[in-house]
N, C-alpha and C positions, 0 to 999 in steps of 0.2 A: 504494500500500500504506500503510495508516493501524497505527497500536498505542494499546492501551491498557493502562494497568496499572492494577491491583486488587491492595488490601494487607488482610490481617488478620491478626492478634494472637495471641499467646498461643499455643495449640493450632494454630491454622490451620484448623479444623474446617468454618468458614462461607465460606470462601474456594470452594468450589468450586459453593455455592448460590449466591454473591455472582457466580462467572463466568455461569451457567446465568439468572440473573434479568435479568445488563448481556444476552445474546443474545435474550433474550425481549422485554427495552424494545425493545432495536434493528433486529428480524429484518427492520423495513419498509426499513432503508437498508442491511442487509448483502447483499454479493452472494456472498460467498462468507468463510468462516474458515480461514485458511490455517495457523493454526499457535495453539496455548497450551500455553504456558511455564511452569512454577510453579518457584520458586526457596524455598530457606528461607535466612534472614539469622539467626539465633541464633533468636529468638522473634519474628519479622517472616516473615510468610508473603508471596510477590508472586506473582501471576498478570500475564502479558504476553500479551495478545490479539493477535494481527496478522492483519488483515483487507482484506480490498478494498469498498469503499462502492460502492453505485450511482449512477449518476450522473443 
């Protein structure tokens, strides 16, 4: 099981294009998406991807 985390600014508004675009690079090595997580920090947006890669 791998993670990643993805941050945006301000509003948060591109954070959930920003998750949708990291699965579009990656869909040749994902085997599966197990879980996204979005947190808000004051004006810090984070998205936490966890995923299973192919091997």
């Amino acid at each position: 099981m791998k993670h990643v985390s993805l941050v945006d600014y301000n509003d948060g508004s591109s954070l959930e294009e920003k998750v949708n675009e990291w699965i579009v690079d990656n869909e040749d090595t994902l085997l599966e998406i197990i879980d996204i997580e979005y947190t808000q920090h004051g004006n810090v947006y984070l998205a936490i991807i966890t995923y299973e890669e192919r091997e």
